[in-house]
ZAMARGU-4260 file (C-alpha; in steps of 0.2 Angstrom, whole numbers, plus 5000, padded with zeros to 4 digits):
<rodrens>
0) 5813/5460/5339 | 5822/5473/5331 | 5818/5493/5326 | 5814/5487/5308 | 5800/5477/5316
5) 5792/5491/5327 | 5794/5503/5311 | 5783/5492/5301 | 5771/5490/5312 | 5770/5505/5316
10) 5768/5514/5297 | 5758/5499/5295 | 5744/5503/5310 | 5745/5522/5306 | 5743/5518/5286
15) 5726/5508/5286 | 5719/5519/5300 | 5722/5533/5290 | 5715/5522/5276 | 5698/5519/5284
20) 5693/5537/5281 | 5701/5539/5263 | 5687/5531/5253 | 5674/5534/5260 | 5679/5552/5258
25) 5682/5550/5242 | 5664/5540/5237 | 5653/5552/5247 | 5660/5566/5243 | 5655/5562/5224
30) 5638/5557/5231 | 5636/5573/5242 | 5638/5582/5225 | 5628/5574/5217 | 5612/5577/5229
35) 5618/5594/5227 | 5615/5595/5207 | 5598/5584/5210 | 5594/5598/5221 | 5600/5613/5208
40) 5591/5605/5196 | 5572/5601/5204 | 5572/5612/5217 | 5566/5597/5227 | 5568/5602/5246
45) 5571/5582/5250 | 5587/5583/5239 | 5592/5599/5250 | 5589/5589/5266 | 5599/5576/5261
50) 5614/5584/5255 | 5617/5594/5272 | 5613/5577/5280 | 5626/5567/5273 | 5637/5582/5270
55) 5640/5582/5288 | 5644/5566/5288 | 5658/5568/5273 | 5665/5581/5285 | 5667/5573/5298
60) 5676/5559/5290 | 5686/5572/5279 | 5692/5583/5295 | 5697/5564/5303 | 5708/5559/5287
65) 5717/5576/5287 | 5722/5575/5303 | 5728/5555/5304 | 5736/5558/5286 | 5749/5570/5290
70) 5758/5560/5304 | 5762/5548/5288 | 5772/5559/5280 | 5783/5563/5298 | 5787/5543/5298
75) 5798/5546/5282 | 5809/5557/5293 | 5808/5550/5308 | 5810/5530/5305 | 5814/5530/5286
80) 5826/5541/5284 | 5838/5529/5271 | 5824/5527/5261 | 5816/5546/5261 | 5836/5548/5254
85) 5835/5535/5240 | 5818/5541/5233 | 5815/5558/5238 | 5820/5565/5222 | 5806/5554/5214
90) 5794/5549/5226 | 5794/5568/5232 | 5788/5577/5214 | 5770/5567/5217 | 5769/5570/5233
95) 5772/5590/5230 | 5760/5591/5217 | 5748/5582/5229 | 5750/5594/5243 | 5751/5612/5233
100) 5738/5607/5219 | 5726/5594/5224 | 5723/5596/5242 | 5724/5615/5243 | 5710/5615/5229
105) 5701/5603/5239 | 5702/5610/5254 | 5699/5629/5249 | 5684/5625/5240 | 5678/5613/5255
110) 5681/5628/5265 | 5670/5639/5252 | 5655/5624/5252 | 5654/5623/5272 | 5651/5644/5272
115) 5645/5651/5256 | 5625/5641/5260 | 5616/5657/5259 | 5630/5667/5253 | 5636/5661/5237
120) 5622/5659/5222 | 5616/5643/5219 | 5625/5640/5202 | 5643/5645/5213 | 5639/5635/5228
125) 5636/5620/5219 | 5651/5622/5209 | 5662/5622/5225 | 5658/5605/5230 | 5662/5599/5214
130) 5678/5606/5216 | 5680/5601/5231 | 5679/5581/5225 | 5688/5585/5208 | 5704/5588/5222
135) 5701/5575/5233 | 5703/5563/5216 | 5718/5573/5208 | 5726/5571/5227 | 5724/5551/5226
140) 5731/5552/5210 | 5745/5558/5213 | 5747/5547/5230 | 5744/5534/5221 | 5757/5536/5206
145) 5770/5537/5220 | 5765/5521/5228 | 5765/5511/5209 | 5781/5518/5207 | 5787/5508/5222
150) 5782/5494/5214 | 5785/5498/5198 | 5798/5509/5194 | 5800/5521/5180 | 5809/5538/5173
155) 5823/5536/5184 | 5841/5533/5183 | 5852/5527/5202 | 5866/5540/5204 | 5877/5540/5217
160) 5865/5527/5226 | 5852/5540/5223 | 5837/5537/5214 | 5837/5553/5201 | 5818/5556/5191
165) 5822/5557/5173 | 5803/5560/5167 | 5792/5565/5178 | 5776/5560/5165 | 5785/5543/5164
170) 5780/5541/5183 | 5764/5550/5182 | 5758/5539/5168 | 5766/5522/5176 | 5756/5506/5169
175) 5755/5500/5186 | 5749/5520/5191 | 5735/5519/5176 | 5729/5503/5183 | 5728/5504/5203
180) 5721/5520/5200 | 5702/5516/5196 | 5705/5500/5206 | 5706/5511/5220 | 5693/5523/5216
185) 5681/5513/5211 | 5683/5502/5229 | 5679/5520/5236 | 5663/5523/5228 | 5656/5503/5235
190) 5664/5510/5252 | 5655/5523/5251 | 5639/5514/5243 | 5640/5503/5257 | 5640/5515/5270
195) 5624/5524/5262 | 5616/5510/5262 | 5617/5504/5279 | 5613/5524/5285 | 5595/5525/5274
200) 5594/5505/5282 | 5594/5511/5299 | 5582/5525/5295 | 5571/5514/5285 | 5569/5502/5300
205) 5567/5514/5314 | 5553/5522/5303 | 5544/5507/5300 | 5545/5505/5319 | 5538/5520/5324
210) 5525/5526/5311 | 5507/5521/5314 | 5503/5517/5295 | 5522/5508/5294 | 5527/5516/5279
215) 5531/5534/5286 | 5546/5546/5278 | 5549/5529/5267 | 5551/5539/5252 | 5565/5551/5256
220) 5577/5536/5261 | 5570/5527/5246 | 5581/5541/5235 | 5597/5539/5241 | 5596/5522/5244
225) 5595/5517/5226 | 5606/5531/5222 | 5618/5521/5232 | 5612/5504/5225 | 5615/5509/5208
230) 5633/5516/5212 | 5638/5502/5220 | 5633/5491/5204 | 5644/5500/5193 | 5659/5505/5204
235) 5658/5484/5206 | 5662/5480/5188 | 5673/5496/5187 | 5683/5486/5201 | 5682/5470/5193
240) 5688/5477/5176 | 5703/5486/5185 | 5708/5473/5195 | 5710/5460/5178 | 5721/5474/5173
245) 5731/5474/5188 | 5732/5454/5189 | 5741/5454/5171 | 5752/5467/5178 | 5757/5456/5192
250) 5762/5444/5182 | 5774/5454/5172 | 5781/5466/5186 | 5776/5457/5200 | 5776/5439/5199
255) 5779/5433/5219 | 5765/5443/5225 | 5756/5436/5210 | 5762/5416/5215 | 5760/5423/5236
260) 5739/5427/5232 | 5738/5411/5224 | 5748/5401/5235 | 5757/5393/5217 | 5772/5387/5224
265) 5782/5381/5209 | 5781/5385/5189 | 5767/5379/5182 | 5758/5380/5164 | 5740/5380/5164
270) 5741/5384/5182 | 5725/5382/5191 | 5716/5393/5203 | 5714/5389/5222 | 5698/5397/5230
275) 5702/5390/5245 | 5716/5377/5250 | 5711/5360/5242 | 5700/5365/5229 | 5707/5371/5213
280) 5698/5376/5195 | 5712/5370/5182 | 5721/5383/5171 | 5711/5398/5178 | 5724/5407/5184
285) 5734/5406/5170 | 5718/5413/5161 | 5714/5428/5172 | 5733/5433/5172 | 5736/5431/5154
290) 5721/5429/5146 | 5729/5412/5140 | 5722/5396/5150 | 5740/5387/5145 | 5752/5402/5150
295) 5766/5398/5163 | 5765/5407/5179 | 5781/5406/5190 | 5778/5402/5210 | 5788/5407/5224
300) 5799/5392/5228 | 5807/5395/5209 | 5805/5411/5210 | 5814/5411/5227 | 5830/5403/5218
305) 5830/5414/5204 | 5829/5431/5215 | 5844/5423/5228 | 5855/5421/5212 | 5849/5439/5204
310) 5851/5447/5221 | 5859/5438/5233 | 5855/5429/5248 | 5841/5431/5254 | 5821/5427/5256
315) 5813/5436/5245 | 5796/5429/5248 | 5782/5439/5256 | 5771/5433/5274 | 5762/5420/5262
320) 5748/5417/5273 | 5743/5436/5275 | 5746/5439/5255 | 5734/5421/5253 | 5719/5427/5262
325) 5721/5444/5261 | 5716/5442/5243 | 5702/5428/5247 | 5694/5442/5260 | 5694/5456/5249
330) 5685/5448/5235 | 5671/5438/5245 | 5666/5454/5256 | 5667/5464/5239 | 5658/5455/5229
335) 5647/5450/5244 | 5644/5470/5245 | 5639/5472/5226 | 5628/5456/5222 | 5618/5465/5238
340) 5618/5478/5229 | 5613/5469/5213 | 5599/5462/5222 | 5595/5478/5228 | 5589/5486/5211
345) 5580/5471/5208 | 5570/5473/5224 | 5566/5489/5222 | 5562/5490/5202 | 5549/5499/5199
350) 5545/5510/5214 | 5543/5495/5225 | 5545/5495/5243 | 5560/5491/5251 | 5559/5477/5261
355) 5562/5477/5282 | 5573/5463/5278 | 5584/5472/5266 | 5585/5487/5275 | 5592/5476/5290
360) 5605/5466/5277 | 5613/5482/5272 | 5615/5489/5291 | 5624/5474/5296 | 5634/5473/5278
365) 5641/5492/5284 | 5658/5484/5288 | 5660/5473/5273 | 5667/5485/5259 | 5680/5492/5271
370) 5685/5475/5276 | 5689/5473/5258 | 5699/5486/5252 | 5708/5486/5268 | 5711/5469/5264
375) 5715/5473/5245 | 5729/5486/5252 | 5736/5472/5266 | 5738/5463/5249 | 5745/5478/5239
380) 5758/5483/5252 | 5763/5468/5262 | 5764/5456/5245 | 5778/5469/5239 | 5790/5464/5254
385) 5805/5462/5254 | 5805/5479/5245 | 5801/5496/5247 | 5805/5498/5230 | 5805/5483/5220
390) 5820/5478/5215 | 5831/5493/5219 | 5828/5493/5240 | 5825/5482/5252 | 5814/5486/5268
395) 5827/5482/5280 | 5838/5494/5270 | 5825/5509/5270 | 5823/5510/5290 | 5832/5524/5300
400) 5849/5516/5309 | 5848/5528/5323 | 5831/5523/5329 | 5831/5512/5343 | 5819/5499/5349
405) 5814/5507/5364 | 5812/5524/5352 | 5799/5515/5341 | 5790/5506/5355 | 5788/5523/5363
410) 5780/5531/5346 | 5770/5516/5341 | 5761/5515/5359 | 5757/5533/5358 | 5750/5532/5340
415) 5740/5517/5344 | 5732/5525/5358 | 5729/5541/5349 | 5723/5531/5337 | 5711/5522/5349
420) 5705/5540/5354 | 5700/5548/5335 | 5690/5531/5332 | 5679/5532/5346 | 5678/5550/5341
425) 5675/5548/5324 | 5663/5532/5328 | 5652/5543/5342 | 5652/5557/5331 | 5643/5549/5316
430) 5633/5539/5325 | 5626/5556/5333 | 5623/5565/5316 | 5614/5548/5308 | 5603/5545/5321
435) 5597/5564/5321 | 5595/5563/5303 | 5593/5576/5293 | 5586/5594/5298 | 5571/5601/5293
440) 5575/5617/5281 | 5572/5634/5284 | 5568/5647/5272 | 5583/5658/5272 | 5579/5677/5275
445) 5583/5690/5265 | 5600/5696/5269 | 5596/5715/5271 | 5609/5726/5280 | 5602/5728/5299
450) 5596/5746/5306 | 5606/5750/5321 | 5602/5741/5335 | 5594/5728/5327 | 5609/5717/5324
455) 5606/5702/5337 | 5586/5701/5329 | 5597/5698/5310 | 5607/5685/5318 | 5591/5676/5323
460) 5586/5677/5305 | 5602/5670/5297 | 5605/5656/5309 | 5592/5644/5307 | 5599/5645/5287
465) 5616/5642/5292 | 5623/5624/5290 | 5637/5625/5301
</rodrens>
């Protein structure tokens, strides 16, 4: 075992964790928001309850990615440094727009939402949280762009063995960018669906189990349950429709990972797709990635030949296995988490109850979604190997050559067990908050200046209003 391997484990363990908290961030922050506006809107005090109750919970899962995303950017330095040289000139304009514009924004006007309740008007409050999201999508935007243009890239020119950005738009606008983008987004908002679902689940059941007439506080889970029903629907065909675009973009930029997903070992027109090993449906794969049923699509044994002779020797094929069922998992446990959905809003149509067994499904379908986009990024990433940036860098070039072994053994143990310490964290955490559900609201009174002496009996009055 050398460095190289420790490394790639080690940005590998520390990416997906940090990935865990990403969409769901994203997905209920736009769903805390919108409870907010429900609110704004019908003065309903339900909606108000709500939206402190599950803001808590976006906060504790924003505060988490924060923290676990910034050791990402210390591994360029520290066990990447060849490859922090070749792109930095490219890979670093995203990544700059990212930290000054997205996640400042997002992060001030988180800071705003969590203590202007009570202090900001209504109309300004809202507004906060809506910027608030509006930054948290910009900054996986711009993550995102840098990550296509590893596998593709564009508006650069190699000077001095440097990659040099030539258009910054042509990056920012990357085919590859344009398509993984709403992929990405849109598996955030069924994570998030998902783990709405599997909350207003829990509290469904334990009210059923403890009210005398069985129905008690039904109706305020009733809400955001099909709130998060519908969402999930549509952020499901929003994936879909992304991820046909990304599959023809595979075949044109990306053709190994392509042949690696579908375990197509040899050129083939008309090439079939293979559920499972054994089973194939004839020319589907050719349809899906082409959009013609007779289309050639190259597999990784010719493919193999073609890149030694391009590139040298070499084995340019990805770990086929993980690439194989990484792609099988990810659509089973996603479309397994929208037809429940789907089913769902047919249960529940016209103000029907939901029913106990329901409720149950979706608690123990909480982990599905984030199986599957962490599956779907296991794909992503570990189907572009050999490269770091396809085409131009390999991996084995990209690692740092003064690291040791012992160096990155040393770093990876302590990340891991960090790691292990902010998920039990994280995990007791939430389940606190959900299990207390959300607070009963208080009127907020008036915020008149206090006579002298009278300043501890004002903080008694403010408190009960404040959030946090």
């Amino acid at each position: 075992m050398e460095a190289l391997d420790l490394a790639r484990w080690q940005f590998g363990v520390t990416t997906v964790y940090h990935f865990l908290f990403v969409p769901l961030t994203i997905g209920l922050g736009v769903f805390v928001a919108g409870l907010q506006t429900a609110w704004h809107r019908t003065g309903k005090e339900h909606y108000l309850r709500l939206t402190k109750f599950f803001g808590k919970l976006f906060l504790i899962n924003f505060a988490m990615g924060v923290v676990t995303g910034i050791v990402q950017e210390f591994q360029f330095g520290m066990n990447w440094s060849e490859y922090s040289i070749f792109v930095g000139d490219v890979f670093g304009a995203p990544l700059a727009l990212e930290a000054l514009l997205a996640f400042f924004l997002e992060s001030t006007f988180i800071g705003l939402w969590i203590f202007g309740w009570d202090r900001l008007p209504k109309r300004v409050h809202l507004a906060t949280i809506w910027a608030a999201v509006i930054g948290s999508n910009l900054s996986a935007y711009f993550i995102l762009a840098a990550n296509a243009w590893m596998k593709h890239p564009v508006g650069y020119e190699v000077v001095d063995g440097k990659a040099r950005m030539t258009d910054l738009w042509a990056v920012l606008t990357n085919s590859t960018a344009l398509a993984q983008v709403p992929h990405v987004i849109a598996g955030a908002f069924v994570v998030a669906g998902g783990f709405v679902l599997a909350v207003c689940g829990y509290h469904l059941l334990r009210e059923r189990r403890t009210a005398s007439d069985g129905t008690g506080g039904a109706s305020v889970w009733r809400t955001p349950m099909r709130a998060a029903l519908l969402m999930t629907a549509i952020a499901g065909i929003l994936v879909a429709g992304s991820g046909d675009m990304s599959a023809r973009l595979l075949y044109e930029q990306q053709p190994m990972k392509l042949a690696a997903a579908e375990g197509l070992r040899h050129d083939t027109a008309g090439a079939p797709f293979s559920p499972v090993p054994g089973l194939e449906v004839p020319q589907l794969l050719s349809l899906l990635s082409t959009h013609d049923p007779n289309a050639v699509v190259q597999g990784t044994e010719d493919l193999q030949a073609r890149y030694a002779e391009r590139f040298g020797p070499g084995d340019y094929r990805p770990n086929l296995p993980v690439v194989f069922w990484s792609f099988r998992v990810m659509i089973v446990f996603g479309l397994s988490t929208v037809a429940l959905s789907v089913l769902g809003l047919w249960l529940t149509r016209r103000r029907r109850e939901v029913p106990g067994w329901f409720a149950r499904a979706c608690v123990l379908a909480l982990p599905l979604p984030t199986i599957a986009v962490i599956s779907g990024w296991l794909l992503s990433e570990i189907g572009r190997q050999p490269w770091t940036v396809q085409g131009e860098l390999l991996t084995a070039a990209s690692v740092s050559p003064g690291v040791s072994l012992a160096e990155v053994a040393v770093s990876l143990a302590v990340f891991t067990a960090l790691y292990g310490v902010l998920a039990l964290a994280e995990v007791v955490l939430l389940t606190r908050h959900v299990k207390a559900g959300p607070e009963p609201v208080t009127p907020a009174a008036p915020l008149t200046p206090p006579s002298r002496g009278d300043d501890e009996s004002a903080d008694a009055r403010l408190q009960p209003t404040l959030m946090y």
